[in-house]
ROPASE-907862 format. One line per field, with one value per atom (N, C-alpha, C): atom name; residue number from 1; x, y, z. Coordinates in pm, whole numbers. Each point is the difference from the previous one (the first is absolute). Layout:
// ROPASE-907862
a [CA,...]
k [NUM,...]
px [X,...]
py [Y,...]
pz [Z,...]
END
This chain:
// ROPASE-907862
a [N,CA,C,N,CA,C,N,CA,C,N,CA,C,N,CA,C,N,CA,C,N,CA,C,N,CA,C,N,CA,C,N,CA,C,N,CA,C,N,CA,C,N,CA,C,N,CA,C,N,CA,C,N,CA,C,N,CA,C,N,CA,C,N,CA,C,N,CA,C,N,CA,C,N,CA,C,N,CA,C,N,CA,C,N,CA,C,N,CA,C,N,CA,C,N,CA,C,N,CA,C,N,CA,C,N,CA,C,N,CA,C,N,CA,C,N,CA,C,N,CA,C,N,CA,C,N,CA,C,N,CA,C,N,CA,C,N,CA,C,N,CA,C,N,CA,C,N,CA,C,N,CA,C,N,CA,C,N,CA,C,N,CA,C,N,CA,C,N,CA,C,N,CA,C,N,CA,C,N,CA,C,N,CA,C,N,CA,C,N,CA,C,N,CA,C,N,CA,C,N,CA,C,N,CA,C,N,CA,C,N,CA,C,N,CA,C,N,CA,C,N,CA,C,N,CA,C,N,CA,C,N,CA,C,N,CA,C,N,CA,C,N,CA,C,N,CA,C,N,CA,C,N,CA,C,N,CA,C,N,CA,C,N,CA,C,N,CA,C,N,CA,C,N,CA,C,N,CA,C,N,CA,C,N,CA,C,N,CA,C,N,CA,C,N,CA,C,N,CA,C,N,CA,C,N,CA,C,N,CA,C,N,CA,C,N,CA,C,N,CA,C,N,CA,C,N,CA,C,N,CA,C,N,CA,C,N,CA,C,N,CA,C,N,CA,C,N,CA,C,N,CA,C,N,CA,C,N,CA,C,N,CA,C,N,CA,C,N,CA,C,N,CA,C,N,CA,C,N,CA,C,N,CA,C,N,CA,C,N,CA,C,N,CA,C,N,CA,C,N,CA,C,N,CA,C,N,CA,C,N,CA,C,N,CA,C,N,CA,C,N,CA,C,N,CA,C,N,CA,C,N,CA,C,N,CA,C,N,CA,C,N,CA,C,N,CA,C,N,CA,C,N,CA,C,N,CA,C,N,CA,C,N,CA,C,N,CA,C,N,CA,C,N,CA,C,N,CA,C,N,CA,C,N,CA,C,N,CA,C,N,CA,C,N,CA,C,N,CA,C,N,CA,C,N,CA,C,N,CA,C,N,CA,C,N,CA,C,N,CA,C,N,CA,C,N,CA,C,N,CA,C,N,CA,C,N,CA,C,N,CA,C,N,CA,C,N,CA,C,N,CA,C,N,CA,C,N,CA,C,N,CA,C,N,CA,C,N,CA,C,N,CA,C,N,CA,C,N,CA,C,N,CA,C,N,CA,C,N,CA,C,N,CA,C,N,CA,C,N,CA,C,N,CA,C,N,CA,C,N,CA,C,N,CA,C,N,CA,C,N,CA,C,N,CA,C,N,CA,C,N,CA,C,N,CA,C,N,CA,C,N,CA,C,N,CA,C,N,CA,C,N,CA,C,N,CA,C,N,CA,C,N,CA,C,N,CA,C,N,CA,C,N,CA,C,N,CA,C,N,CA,C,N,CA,C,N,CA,C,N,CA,C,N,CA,C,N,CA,C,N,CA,C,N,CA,C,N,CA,C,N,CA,C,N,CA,C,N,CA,C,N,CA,C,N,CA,C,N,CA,C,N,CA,C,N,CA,C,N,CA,C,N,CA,C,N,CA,C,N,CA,C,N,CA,C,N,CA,C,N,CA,C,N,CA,C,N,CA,C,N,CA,C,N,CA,C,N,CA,C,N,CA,C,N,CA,C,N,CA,C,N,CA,C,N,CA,C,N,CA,C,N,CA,C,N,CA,C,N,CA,C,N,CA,C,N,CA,C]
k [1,1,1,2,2,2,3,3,3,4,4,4,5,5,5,6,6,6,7,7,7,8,8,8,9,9,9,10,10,10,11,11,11,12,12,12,13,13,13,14,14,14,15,15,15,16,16,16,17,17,17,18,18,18,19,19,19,20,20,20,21,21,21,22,22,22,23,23,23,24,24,24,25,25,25,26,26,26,27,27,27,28,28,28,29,29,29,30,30,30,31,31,31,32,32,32,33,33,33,34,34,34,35,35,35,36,36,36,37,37,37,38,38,38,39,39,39,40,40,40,41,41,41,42,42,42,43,43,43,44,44,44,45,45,45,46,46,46,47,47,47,48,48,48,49,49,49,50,50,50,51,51,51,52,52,52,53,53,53,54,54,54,55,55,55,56,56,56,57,57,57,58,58,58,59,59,59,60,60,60,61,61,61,62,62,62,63,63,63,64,64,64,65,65,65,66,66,66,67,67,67,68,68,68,69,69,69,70,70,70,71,71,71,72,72,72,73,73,73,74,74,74,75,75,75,76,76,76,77,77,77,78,78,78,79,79,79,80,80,80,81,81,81,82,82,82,83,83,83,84,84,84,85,85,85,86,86,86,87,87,87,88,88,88,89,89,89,90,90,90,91,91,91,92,92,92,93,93,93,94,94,94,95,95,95,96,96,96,97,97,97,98,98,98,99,99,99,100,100,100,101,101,101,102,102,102,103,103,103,104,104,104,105,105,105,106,106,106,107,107,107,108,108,108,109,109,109,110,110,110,111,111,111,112,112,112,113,113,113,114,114,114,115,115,115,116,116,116,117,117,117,118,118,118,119,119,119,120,120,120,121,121,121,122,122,122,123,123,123,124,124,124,125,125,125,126,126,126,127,127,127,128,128,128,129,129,129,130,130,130,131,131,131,132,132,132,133,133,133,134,134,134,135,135,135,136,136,136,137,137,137,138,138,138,139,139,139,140,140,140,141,141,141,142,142,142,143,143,143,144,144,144,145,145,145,146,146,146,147,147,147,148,148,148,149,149,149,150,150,150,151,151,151,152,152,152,153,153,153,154,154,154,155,155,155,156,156,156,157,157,157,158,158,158,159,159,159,160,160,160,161,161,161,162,162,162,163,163,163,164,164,164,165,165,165,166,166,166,167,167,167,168,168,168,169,169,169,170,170,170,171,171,171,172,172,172,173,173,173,174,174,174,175,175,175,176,176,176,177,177,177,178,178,178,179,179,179,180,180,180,181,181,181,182,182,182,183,183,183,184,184,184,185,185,185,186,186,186,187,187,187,188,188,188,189,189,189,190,190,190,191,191,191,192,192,192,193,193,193,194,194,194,195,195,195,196,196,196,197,197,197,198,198,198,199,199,199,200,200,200,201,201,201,202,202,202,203,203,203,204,204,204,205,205,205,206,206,206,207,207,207,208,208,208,209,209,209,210,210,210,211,211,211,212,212,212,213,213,213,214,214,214,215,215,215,216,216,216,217,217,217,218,218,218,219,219,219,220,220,220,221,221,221,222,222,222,223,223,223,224,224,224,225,225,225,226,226,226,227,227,227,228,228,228,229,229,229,230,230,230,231,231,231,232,232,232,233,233,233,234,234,234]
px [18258,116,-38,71,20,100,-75,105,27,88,86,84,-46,82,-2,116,-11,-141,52,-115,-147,-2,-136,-3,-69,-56,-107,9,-118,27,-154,1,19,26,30,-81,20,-121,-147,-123,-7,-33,7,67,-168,14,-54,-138,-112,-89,52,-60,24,-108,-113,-147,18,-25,21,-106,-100,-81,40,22,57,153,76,104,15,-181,-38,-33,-22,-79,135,47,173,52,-23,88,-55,-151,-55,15,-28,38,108,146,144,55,-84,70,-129,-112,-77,-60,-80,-61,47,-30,115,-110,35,-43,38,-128,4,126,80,140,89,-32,106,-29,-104,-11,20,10,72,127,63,143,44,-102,72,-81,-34,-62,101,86,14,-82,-103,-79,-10,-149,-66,-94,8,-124,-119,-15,-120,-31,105,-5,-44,81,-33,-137,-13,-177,-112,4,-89,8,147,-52,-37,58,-70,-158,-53,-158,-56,32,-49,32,87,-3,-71,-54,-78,-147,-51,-80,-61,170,-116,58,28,-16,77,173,114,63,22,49,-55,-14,-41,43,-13,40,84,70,7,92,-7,37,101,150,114,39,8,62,90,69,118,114,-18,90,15,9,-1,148,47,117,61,-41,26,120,64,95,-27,69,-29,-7,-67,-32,-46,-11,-54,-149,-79,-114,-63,109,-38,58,-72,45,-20,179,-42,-45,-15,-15,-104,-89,-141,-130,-110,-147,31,-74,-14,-20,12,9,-61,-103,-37,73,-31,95,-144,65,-64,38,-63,2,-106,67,-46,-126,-155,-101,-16,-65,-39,13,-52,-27,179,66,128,107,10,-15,-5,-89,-57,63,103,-12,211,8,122,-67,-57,-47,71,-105,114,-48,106,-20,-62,-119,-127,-21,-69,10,-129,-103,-68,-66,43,54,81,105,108,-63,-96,-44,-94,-55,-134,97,119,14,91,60,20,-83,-105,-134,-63,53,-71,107,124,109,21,-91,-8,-118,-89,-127,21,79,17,71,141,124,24,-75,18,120,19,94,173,-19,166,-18,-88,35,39,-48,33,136,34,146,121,-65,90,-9,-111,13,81,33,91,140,29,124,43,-56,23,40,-64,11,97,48,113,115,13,87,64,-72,5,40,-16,59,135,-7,142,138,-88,135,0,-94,33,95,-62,63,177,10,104,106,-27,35,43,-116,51,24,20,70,102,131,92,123,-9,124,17,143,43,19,4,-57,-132,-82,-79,-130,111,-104,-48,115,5,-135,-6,-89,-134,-24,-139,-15,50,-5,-55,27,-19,-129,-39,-151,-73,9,-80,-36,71,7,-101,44,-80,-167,33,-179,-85,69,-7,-71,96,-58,-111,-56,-88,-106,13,-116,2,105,-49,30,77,64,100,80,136,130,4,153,89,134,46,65,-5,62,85,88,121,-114,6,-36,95,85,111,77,59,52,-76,-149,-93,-2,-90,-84,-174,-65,-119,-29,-83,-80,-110,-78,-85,-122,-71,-90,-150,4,-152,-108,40,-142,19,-150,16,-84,88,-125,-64,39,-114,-77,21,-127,-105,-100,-135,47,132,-3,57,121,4,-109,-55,-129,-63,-12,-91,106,139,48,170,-21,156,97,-20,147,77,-50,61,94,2,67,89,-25,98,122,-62,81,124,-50,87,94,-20,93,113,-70,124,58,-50,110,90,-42,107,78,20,69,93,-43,99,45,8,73,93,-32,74,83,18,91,19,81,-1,96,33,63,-88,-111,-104,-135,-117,-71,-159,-93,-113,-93,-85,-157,-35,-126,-122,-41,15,-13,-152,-37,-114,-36,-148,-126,-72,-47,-131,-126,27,-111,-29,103,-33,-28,-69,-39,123,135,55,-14,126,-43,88,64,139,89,33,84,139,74,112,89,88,115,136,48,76,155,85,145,55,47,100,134,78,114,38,18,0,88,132,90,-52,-103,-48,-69]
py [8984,55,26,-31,35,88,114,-2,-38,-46,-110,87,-32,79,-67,-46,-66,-148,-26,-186,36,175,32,-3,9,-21,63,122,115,-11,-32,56,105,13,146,125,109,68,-22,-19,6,46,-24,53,57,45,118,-129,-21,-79,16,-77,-18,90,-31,51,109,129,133,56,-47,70,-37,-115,-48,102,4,88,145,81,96,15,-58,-30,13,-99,-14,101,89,87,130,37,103,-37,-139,-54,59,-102,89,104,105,136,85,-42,118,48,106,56,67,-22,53,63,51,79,-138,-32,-58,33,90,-30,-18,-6,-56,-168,-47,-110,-90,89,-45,-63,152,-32,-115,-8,-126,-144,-13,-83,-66,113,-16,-24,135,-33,136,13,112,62,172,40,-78,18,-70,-155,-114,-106,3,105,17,39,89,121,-112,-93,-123,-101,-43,-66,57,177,37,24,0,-15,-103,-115,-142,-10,48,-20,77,156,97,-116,-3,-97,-117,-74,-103,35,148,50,2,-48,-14,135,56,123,116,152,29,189,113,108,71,104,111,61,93,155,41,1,24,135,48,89,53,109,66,-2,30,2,-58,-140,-152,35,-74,64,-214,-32,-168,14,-127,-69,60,54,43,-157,14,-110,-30,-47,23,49,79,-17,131,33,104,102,83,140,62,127,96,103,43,145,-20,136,3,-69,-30,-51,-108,-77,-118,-107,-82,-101,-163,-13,-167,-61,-60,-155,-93,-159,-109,-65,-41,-70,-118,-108,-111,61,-82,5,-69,-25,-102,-143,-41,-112,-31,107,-14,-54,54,-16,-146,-50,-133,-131,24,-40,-30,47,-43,-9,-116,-42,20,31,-7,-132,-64,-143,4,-136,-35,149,105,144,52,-94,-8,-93,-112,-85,101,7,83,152,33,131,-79,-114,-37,-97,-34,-39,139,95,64,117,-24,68,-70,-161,-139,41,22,16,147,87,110,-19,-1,-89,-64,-71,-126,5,88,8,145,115,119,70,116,53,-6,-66,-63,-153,-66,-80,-18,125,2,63,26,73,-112,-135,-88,-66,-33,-49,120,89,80,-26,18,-60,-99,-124,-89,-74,110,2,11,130,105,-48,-73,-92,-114,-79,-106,62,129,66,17,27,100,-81,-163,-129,0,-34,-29,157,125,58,49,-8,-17,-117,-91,-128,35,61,-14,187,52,139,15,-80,3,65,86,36,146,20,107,83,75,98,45,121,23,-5,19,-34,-133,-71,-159,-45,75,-79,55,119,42,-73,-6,-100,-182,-26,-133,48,89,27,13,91,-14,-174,-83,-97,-91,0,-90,70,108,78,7,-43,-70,-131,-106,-125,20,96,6,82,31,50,171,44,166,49,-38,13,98,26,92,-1,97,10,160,-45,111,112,103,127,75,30,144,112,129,106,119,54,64,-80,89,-87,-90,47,-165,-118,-67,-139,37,-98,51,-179,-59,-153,43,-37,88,-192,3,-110,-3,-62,51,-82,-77,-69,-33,-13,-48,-141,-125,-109,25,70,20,111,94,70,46,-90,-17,-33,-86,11,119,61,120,134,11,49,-61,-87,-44,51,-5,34,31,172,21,-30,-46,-56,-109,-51,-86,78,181,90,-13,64,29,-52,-201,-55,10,-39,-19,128,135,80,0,-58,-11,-93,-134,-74,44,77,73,90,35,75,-85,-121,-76,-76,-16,-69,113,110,112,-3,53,9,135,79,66,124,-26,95,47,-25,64,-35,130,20,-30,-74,-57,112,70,38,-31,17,-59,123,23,93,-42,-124,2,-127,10,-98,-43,-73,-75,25,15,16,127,97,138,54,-104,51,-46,-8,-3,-129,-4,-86,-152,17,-89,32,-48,42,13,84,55,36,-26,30,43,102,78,-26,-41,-72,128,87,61,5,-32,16,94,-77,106,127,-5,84,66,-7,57,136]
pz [12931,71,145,80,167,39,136,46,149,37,162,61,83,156,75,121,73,-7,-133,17,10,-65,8,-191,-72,-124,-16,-85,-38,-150,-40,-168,-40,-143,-27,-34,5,-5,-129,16,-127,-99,-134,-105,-78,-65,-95,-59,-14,-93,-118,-53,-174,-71,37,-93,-8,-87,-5,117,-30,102,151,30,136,1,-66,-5,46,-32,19,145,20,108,99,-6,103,-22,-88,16,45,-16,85,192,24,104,66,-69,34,27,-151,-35,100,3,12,-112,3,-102,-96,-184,-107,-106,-60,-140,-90,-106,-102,-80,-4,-51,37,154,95,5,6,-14,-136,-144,-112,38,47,-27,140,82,105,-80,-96,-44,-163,-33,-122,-109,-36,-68,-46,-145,-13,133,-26,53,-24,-55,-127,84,-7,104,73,90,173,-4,-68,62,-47,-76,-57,163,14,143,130,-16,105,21,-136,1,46,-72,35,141,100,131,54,-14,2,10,-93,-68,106,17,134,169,-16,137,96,-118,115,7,-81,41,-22,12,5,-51,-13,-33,110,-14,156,-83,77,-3,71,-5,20,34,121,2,-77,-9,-101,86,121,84,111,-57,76,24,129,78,-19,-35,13,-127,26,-107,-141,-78,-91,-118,-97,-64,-105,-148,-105,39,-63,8,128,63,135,-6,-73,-30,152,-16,124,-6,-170,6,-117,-5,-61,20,-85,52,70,60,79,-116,-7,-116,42,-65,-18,10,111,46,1,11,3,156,60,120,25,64,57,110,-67,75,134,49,113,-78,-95,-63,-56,-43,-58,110,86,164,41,-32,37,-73,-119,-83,75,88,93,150,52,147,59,144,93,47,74,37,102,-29,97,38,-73,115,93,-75,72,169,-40,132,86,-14,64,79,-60,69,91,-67,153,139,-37,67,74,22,47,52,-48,46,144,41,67,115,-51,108,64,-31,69,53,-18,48,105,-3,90,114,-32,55,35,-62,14,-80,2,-45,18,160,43,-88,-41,-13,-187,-73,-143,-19,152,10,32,58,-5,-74,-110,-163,-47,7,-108,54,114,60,-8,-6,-47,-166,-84,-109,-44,81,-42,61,123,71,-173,-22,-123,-110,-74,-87,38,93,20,24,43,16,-176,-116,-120,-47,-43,-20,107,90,29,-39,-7,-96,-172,-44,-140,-50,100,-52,66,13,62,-101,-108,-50,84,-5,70,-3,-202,-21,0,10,8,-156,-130,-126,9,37,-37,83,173,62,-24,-94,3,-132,-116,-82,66,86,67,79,48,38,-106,-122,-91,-65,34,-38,109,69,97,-20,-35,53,-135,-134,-77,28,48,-14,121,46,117,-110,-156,-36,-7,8,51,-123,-133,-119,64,67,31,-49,-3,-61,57,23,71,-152,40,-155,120,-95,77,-34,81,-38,28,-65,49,137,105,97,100,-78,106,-72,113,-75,3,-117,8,41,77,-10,-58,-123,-45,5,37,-20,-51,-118,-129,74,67,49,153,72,132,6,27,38,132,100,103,-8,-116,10,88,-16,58,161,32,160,22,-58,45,11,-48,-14,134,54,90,121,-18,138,-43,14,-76,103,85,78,-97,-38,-149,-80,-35,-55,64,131,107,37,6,10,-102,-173,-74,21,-8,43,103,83,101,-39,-111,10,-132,-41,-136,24,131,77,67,77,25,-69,-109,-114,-51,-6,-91,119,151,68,24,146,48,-82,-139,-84,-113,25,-95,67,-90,65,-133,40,-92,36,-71,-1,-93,7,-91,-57,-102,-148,-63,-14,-68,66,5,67,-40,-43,-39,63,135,78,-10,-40,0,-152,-88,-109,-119,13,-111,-33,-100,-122,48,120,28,151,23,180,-73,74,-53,135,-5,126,-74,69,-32,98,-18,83,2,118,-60,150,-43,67,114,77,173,-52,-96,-27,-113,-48,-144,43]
END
């Protein structure tokens, strides 16, 4: 399945693995970190199931234990208690991590390592401008509906077929762009004007009747980048 905008053609987001353990995996990815009975019930399975594959991943080092606050202030969610002890969760290791690349990410940091080097700091500022120049002709192109769900729905889509796994959710009278993965990663990390940019251009796509921040970071430790839409009149 595709989705087309203006004679542009993006695949569709994609979809869930088959293998239980690969399943596990996509879905600590997606969701973030869960309690073995939170990961049953997103699995359709026994406790008993789940806590067997959460060992065997334990085991060769993809995921790993932690300790959950009680009064985690995030999305409420199977598995994330707000009130009482802190509770065992399972989370994606470094190796679990690895197991969704980021593309070429290592090339990509030496060569933006060569162009600051080379070109200096104005000059990794006109690779980001330029970058962000070329995004902003495609996404202006293929987020052209004129309501505002419709067109953050058409960003989650494009930033999708760009790898970011996104998808837009209502949250009361906002929008959330919530995105489980980053393929630049490792360059953002090497030079967050790459952040910067995409913000401003999710701002100029959303338009001068609503307003984008960035709720959650990757670079700042969480689990996923998260932007929050909310309406100039809200």
């Amino acid at each position: 399945m595709q989705y087309a905008s203006k004679g542009f053609a993006f695949p569709a987001p994609v979809a869930a693995p088959a293998a239980t353990a690969d399943r596990l995996l996509f879905l600590l990815k997606s969701r973030g970190p869960a309690s073995t009975s939170a990961l049953a019930q997103w699995l359709d399975t026994s406790a008993e199931a789940a806590r067997l594959q959460v060992q065997k991943l334990v085991s060769a080092g993809l995921i790993e234990a932690r300790q959950e606050p009680a009064d985690d202030k995030q999305t409420p969610r199977p598995g994330r208690p707000r009130l009482g002890r802190p509770r065992q969760c399972w989370a994606l290791t470094d190796a679990g991590y690895a197991r969704f690349p980021d593309t070429h990410a290592q090339l990509t940091a030496q060569l933006l390592g060569s162009v600051r080097q080379l070109f200096g700091e104005d000059g990794l500022e006109r690779l980001i401008a330029q970058r962000e120049a070329e995004a902003r002709q495609l996404y202006q192109q293929a987020c052209d509906a004129p309501a505002l769900p419709e067109r953050l729905a058409q960003l989650a889509a494009v930033r999708s077929a760009e790898g970011y796994m996104a998808r837009a959710e209502a949250d009361g009278a906002d929008w959330l762009l919530i995105e489980d993965h980053c393929p630049i990663c490792v360059a953002a990390r090497s030079c967050q004007g790459f952040c910067r940019s995409e913000l401003q251009l999710f701002q100029e796509i959303v338009g001068p009747g609503a307003q984008v921040t960035r709720e959650q970071h990757l670079l700042a430790g969480a689990t996923r980048c998260a932007y929050r839409i909310t309406r100039a009149n809200g």
